[in-house]
BAMI-352627 format. One record per residue (C-alpha): z, y, x; residue in three letters; residue number from 1. Coordinates in steps of 0.05 Angstrom, whole numbers. Example, Ala and Ser with C-alpha at 12.3 -4.5 7.8 and 13.67 -1.06 7.14 Angstrom:
<sites>
<<156, -90, 246>, "ALA", 1>;
<<143, -21, 273>, "SER", 2>;
</sites>
This chain:
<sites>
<<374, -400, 502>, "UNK", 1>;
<<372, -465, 462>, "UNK", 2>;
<<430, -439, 408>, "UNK", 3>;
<<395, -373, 402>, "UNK", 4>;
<<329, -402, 391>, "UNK", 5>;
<<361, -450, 343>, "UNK", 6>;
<<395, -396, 308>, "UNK", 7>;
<<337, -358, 302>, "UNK", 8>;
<<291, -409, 275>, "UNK", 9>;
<<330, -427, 226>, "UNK", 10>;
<<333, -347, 200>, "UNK", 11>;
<<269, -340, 198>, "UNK", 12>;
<<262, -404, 166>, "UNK", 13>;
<<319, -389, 107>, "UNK", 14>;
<<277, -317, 106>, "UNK", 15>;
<<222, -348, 89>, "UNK", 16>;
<<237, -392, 44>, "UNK", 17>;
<<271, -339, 11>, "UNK", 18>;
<<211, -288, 5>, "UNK", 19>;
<<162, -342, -18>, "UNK", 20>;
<<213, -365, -81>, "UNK", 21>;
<<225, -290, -93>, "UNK", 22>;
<<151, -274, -93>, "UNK", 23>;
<<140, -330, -128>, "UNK", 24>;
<<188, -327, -189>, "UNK", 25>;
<<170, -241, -189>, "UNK", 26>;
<<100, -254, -201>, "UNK", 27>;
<<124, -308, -260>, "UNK", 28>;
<<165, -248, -286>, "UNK", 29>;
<<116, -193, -281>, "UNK", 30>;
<<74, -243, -316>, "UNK", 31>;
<<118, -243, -377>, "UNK", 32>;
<<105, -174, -390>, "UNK", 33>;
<<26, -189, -407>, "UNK", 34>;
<<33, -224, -471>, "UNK", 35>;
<<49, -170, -530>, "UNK", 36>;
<<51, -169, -597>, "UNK", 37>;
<<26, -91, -624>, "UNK", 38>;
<<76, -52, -659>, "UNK", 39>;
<<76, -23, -730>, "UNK", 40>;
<<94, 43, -713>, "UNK", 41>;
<<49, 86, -679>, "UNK", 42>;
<<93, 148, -657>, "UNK", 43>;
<<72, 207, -612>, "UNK", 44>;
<<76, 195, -533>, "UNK", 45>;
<<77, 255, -488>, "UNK", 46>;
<<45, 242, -425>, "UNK", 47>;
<<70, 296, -375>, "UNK", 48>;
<<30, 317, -306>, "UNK", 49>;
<<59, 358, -255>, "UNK", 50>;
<<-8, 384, -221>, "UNK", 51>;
<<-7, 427, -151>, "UNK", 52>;
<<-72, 440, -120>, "UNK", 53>;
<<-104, 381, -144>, "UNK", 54>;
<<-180, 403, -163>, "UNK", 55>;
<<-205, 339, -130>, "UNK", 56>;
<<-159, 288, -177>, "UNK", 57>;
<<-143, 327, -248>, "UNK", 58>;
<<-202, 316, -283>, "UNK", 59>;
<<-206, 244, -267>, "UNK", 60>;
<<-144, 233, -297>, "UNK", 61>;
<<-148, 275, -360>, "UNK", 62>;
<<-217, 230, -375>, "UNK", 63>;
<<-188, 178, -370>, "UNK", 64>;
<<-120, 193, -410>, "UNK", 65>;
<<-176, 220, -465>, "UNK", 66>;
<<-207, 152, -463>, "UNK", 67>;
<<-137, 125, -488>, "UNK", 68>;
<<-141, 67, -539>, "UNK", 69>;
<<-69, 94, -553>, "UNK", 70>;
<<-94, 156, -597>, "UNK", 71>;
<<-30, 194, -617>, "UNK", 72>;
<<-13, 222, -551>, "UNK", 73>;
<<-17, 302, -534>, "UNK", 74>;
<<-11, 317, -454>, "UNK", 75>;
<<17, 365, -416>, "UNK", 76>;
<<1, 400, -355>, "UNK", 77>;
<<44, 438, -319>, "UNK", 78>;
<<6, 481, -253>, "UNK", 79>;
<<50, 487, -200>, "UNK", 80>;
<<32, 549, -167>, "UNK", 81>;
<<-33, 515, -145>, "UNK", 82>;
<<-71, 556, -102>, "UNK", 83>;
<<-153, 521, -112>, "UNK", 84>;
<<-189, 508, -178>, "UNK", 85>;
<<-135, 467, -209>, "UNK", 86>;
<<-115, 523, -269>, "UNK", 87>;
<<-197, 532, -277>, "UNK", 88>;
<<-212, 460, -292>, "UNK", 89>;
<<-153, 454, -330>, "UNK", 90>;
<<-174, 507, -379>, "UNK", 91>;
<<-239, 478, -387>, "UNK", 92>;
<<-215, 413, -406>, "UNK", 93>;
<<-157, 443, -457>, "UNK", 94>;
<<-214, 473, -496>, "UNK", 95>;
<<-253, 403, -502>, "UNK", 96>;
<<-182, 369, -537>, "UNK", 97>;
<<-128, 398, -573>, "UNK", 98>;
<<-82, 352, -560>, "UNK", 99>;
<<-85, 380, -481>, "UNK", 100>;
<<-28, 434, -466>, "UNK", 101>;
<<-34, 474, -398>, "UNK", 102>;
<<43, 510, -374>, "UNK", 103>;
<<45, 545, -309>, "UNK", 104>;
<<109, 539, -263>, "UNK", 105>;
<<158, 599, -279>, "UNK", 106>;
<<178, 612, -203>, "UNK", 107>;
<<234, 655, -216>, "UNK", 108>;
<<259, 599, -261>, "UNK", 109>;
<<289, 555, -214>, "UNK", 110>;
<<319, 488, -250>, "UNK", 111>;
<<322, 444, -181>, "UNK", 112>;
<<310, 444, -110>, "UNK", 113>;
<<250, 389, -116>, "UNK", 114>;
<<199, 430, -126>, "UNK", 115>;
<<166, 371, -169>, "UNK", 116>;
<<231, 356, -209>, "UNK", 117>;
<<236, 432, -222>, "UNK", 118>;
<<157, 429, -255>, "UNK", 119>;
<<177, 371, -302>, "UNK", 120>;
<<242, 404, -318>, "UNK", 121>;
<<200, 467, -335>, "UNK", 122>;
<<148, 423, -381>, "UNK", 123>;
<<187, 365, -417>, "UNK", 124>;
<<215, 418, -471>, "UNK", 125>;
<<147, 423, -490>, "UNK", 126>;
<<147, 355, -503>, "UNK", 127>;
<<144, 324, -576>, "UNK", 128>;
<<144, 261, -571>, "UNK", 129>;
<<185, 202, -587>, "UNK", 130>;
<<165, 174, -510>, "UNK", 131>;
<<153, 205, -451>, "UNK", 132>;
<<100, 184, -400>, "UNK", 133>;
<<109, 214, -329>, "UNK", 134>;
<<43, 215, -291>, "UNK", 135>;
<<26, 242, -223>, "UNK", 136>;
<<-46, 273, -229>, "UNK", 137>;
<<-79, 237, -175>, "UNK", 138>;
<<-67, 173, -216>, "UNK", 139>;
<<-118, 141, -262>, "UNK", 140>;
<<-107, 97, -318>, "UNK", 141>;
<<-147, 43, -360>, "UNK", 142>;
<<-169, 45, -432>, "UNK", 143>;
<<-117, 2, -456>, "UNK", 144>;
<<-56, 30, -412>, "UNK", 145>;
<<-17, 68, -454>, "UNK", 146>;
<<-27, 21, -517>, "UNK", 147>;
<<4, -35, -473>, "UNK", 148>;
<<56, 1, -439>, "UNK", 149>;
<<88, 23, -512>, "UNK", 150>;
<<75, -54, -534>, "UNK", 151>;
<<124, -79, -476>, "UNK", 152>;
<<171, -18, -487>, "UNK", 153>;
<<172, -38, -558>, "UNK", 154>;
<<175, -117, -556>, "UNK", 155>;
<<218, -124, -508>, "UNK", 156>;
<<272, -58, -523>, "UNK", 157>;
<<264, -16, -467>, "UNK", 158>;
<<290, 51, -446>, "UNK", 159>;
<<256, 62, -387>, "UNK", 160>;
<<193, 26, -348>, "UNK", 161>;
<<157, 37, -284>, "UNK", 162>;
<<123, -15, -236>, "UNK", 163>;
<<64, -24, -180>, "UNK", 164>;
<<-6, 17, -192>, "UNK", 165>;
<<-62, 2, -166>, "UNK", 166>;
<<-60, 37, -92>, "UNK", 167>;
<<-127, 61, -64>, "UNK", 168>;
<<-133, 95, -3>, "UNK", 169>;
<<-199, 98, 49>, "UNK", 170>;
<<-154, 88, 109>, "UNK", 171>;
<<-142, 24, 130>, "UNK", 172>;
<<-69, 48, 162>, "UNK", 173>;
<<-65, 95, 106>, "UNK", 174>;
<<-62, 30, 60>, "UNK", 175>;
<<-15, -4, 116>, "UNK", 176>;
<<33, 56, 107>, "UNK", 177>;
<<32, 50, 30>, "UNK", 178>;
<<39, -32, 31>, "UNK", 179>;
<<115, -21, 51>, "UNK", 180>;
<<128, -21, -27>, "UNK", 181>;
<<104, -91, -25>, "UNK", 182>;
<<176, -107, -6>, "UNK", 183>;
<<205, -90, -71>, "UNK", 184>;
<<172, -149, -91>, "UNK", 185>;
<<183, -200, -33>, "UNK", 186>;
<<254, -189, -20>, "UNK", 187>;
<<276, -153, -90>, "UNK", 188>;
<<289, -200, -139>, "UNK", 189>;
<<263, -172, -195>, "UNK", 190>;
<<272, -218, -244>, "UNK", 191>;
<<343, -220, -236>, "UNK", 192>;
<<355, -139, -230>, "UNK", 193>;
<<322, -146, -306>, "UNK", 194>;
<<379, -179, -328>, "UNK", 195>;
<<433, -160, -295>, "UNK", 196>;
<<401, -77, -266>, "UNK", 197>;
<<441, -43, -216>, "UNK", 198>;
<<418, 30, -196>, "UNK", 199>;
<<424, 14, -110>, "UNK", 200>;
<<373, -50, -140>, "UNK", 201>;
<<326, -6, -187>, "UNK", 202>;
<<253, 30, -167>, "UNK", 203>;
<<207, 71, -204>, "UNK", 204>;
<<138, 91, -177>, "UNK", 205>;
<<126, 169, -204>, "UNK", 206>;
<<51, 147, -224>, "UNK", 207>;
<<74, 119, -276>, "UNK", 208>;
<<140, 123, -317>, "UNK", 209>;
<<159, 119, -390>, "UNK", 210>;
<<220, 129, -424>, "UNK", 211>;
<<247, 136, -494>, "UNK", 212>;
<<252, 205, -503>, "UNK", 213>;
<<322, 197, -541>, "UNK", 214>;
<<350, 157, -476>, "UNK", 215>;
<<330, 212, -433>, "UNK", 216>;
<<372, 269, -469>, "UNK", 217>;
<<434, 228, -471>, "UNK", 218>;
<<425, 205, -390>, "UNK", 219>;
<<415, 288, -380>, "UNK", 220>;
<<347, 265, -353>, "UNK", 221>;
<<320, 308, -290>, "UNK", 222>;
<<377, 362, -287>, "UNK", 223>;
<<425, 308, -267>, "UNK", 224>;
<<387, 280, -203>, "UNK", 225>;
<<395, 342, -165>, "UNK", 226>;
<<387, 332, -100>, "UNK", 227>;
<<343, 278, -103>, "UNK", 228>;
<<290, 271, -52>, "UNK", 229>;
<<245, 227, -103>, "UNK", 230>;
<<249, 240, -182>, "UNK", 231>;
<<216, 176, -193>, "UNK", 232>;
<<277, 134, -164>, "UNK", 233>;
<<324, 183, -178>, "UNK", 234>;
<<312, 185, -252>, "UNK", 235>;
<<309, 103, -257>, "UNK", 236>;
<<378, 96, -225>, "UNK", 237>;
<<402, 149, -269>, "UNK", 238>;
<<384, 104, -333>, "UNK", 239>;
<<412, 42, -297>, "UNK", 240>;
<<476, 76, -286>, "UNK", 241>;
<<478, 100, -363>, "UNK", 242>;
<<473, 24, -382>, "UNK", 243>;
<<399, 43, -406>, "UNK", 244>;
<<350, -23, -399>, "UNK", 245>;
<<302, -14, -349>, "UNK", 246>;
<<243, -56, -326>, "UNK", 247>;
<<198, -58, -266>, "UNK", 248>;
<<131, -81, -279>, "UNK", 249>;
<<59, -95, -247>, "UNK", 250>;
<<13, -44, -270>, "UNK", 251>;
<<-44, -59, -221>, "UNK", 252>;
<<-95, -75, -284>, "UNK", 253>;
<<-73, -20, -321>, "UNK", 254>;
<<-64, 38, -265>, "UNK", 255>;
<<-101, 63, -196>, "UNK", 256>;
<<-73, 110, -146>, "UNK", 257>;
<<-109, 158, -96>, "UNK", 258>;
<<-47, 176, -69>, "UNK", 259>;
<<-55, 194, -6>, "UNK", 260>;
<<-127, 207, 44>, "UNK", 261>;
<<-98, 185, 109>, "UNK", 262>;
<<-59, 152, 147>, "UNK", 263>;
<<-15, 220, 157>, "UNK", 264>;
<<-11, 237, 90>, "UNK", 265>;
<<11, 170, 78>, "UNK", 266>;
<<59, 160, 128>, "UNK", 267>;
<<92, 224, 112>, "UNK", 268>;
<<91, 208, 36>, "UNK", 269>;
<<120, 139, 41>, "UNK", 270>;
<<172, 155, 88>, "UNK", 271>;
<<201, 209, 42>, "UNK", 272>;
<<199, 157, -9>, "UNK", 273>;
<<243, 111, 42>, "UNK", 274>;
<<286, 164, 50>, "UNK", 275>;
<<298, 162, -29>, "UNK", 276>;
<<317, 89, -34>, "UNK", 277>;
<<359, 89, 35>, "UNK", 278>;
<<412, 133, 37>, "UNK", 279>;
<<406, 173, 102>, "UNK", 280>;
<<466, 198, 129>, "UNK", 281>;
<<517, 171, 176>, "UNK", 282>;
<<549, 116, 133>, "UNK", 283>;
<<485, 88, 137>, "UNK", 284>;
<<471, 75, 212>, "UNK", 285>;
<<497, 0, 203>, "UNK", 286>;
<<447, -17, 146>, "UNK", 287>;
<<383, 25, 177>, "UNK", 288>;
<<408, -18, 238>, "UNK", 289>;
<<402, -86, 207>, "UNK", 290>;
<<340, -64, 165>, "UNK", 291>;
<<299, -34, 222>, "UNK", 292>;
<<325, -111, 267>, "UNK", 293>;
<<306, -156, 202>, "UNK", 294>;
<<235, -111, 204>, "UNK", 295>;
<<223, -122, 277>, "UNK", 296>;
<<233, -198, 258>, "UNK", 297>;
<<191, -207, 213>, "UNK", 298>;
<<143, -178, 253>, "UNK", 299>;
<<145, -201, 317>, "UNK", 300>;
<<148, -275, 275>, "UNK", 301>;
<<90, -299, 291>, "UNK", 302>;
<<74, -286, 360>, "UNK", 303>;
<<146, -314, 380>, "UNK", 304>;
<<129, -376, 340>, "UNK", 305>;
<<68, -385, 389>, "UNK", 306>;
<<107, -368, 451>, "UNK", 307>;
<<162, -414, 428>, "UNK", 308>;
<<115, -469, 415>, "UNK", 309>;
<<73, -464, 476>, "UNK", 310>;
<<137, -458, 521>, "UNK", 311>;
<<183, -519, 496>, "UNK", 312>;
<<119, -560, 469>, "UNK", 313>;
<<125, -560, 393>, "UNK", 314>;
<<209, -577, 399>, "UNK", 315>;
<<240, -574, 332>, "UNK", 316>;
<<273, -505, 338>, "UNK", 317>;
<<202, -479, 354>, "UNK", 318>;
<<173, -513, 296>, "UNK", 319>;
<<226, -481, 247>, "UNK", 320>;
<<208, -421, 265>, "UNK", 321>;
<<137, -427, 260>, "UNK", 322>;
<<148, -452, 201>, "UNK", 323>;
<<193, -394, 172>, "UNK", 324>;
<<141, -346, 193>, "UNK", 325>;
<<86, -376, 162>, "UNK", 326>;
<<118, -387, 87>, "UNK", 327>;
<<137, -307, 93>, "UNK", 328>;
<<64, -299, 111>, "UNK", 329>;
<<42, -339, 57>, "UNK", 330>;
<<90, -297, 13>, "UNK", 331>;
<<70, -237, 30>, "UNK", 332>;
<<-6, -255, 19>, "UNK", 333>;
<<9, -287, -41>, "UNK", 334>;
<<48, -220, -72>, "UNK", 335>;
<<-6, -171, -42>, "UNK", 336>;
<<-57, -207, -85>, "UNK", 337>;
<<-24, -206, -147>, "UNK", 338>;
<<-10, -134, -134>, "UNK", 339>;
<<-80, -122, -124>, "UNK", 340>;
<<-77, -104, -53>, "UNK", 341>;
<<-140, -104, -10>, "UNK", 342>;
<<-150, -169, 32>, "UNK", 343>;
<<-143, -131, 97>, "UNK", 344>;
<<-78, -108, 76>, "UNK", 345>;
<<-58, -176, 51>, "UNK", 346>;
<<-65, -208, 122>, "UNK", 347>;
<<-37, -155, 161>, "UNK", 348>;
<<39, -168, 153>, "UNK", 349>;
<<66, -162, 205>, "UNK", 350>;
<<35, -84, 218>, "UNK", 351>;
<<66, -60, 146>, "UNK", 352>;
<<138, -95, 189>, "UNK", 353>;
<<126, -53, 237>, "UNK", 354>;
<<108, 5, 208>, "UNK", 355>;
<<158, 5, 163>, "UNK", 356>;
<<209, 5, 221>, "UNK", 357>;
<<179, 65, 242>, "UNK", 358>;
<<184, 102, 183>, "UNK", 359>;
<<262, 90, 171>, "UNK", 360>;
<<266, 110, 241>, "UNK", 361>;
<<228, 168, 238>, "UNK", 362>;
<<255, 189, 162>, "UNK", 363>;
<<330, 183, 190>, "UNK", 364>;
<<311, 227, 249>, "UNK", 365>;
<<282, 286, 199>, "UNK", 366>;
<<346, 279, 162>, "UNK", 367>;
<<402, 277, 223>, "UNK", 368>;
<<365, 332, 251>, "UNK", 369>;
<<358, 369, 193>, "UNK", 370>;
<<287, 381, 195>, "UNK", 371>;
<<279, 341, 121>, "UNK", 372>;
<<223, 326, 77>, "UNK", 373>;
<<167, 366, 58>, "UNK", 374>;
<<106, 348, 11>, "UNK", 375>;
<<51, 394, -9>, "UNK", 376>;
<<72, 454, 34>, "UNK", 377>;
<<140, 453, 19>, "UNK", 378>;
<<208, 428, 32>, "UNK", 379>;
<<221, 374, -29>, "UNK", 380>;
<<307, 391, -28>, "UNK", 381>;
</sites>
C-alpha cells in the first residue's frame, strides 16, 4: 500500500508540475502572436462557409465578416442541401454586398465521403484569393479578426493557422463536453510543436483556419484527407507532413463559437472530434488504455488526496499527492482563463477528466462496432 501510494503521489506530482509549466510557457507563446506589425500588401482573402441548415447562425456571421476591418475579402457560401431558411437568408444578404457568393452542394458530384469536406471541395475553386479562410457558420468573428490573422500569417511566414475560439454554449455540461480541447493546451506543448511540428502533435479547430492558398494546391489540400473523420485536423496534419509551417494560436479575442445547444449535441460533436485526433482501431487499445487510466487520474486527484490525507494524517506520500493535484488544478484554471473559458468551467476539472474518458470510450465503441460518426443527419465517412 505504502509503495503504491508512494508511486502514485509522486505521478501525480511530476503530472502536475508538468501541466502547470506547459500551461504556463503555452500561454507565453500564444502571447507572442499579439504583437504585429501590418503588412504592405493587402491581397484578396477568401473566407469560405460550408452552411447546412443553419437559419439560426448565418446571418450572424455574415454581419459580422461584413464588419471586417480587413476590406479586400469576397466570401463564399456553399448550402449544403439545407432543408430550413438557410438558402433564403443567404440570398437576401448576397444582394446587400457583392463581394458575397452563394454555391449550392452538387449531390451527384461526390468529391469525398465527409459530407463537409465534400462542400468545401465543391466551393474552394471558386475561390480567388491569395488566402483562404475556412469558417464554420455558427462562428462569429471580431472587427479586427481577419486584419490580425493575415498580420501573424504574414510576420511570422506561415502556411497554415488555426487555434482556440471563443466557445459559447447555454449548457453548463454542454460547455464541460467542449472544455476537453483545453488539453491541447495543458498537456500539448505548443510552443515546442511550433518549432519542431509533427502531424500526430498538430490541431486545427474548423471555426477558424487560414492557409496560403499556394500551400494548399501543392499539399492537394481536401482531396488528399479522404477518409478523415474531421477536415479541420485532417487538413493541418496534411500541411505538417508537407513540411508546411503551421501555428496554433489563441483566438478567444478575436473569435466566438455557438457550436453546439446541449449537452448532446456537444457530446456527440466532441467525441467525433476525439475520434479524429485518436486513431480508433485495434492498434490503438494500448494508448485509449493509458489515456482513458491517466483521465481517471486526474480526476479522481483530488478526492484521493483527501482520503489519503485524512487516512495516514498528512504523511509525506499523501502530501505529494495533494500537492500534484492541486498545481494541475491550478493549471487547468489558469489555461481556461486565458482561453476565455467561463469560471464554472474553469473549476470543474476534474468533470471535463471524466467526461473526456467517457467520450474515448464511447467514440471507440461507435467505431469497433461499426456504428461511426454522424453529424447533421448524416454519417460524416
Amino acid at each position: 500500500m505504502d509503495l503504491w501510494l508512494r508511486i502514485y503521489a509522486i505521478a501525480m506530482l511530476v503530472l502536475g508540475i508538468y501541466a502547470f509549466l506547459t500551461t504556463v510557457l503555452n500561454i507565453r507563446y500564444f502571447r507572442s502572436f499579439d504583437k504585429t506589425h501590418k503588412p504592405e500588401n493587402n491581397p484578396l482573402i477568401s473566407v469560405i462557409v460550408p452552411a447546412r441548415n443553419e437559419e439560426n447562425n448565418i446571418e450572424r456571421l455574415i454581419k459580422s465578416l461584413q464588419k471586417q476591418s480587413y476590406r479586400n475579402i469576397e466570401i463564399l457560401v456553399i448550402n449544403d442541401q439545407s432543408t430550413d431558411r438557410t438558402q433564403e437568408i443567404l440570398d437576401t444578404l448576397s444582394k446587400e454586398d457583392e463581394r458575397i457568393r452563394v454555391y449550392s452542394v452538387n449531390p451527384d458530384k461526390k468529391l469525398n465521403e465527409n459530407g463537409k469536406i465534400n462542400a468545401l471541395l465543391q466551393l474552394i475553386p471558386h475561390a480567388k484569393g491569395e488566402f483562404i479562410l475556412a469558417t464554420d457558420a455558427d462562428t462569429m468573428h471580431s472587427e479586427n479578426c481577419i486584419e490580425h490573422a493575415y498580420a501573424v500569417m504574414e510576420n511570422h511566414k506561415l502556411d497554415i493557422i488555426s487555434g482556440y475560439p471563443t466557445e459559447l454554449c447555454a449548457s453548463f455540461f454542454g460547455n464541460i463536453c467542449m472544455s476537453a480541447m483545453m488539453l491541447t493546451c495543458i498537456l500539448i506543448p505548443q510552443f515546442i510543436i511550433h518549432r519542431f511540428p509533427i502531424p500526430a502533435a498538430s490541431f486545427a479547430i474548423g471555426q477558424f483556419i487560414m492557409m496560403r492558398k499556394s500551400a494548399y494546391e501543392e499539399t492537394g489540400g481536401y482531396s488528399a484527407i479522404e477518409g478523415a473523420i474531421c477536415d479541420d485536423v485532417g487538413i493541418v496534419r496534411l500541411f505538417v507532413k508537407h513540411k508546411k509551417k503551421y501555428a496554433f494560436l489563441n483566438l478567444s479575442k478575436y473569435s466566438a463559437c455557438f457550436m453546439y445547444r446541449n449537452m448532446k449535441e456537444s457530446f456527440i460533436g466532441i467525441e467525433r472530434s476525439v475520434a479524429g485526433i485518436i486513431p480508433m482501431n485495434a492498434f490503438s487499445v494500448i494508448p485509449l488504455l493509458i489515456a482513458i487510466i491517466l483521465l481517471l487520474h486526474i480526476a479522481l486527484s483530488p478526492i484521493a488526496a483527501a482520503a489519503f490525507l485524512i487516512y495516514t494524517g498528512f504523511a509525506l506520500d499523501a502530501l505529494l499527492l495533494a500537492a500534484g493535484a492541486a498545481i494541475f488544478v491550478l493549471a487547468w484554471f489558469i489555461g481556461c482563463k486565458a482561453e476565455n473559458w467561463r469560471k464554472r468551467i474553469s473549476i470543474s476539472c476534474s468533470l471535463t477528466m471524466l467526461m473526456t474518458a467517457a467520450m474515448l470510450i464511447h467514440a471507440f465503441y461507435k467505431e469497433v462496432t461499426g456504428k461511426g460518426f454522424e453529424w447533421k443527419g448524416r454519417k460524416v465517412i
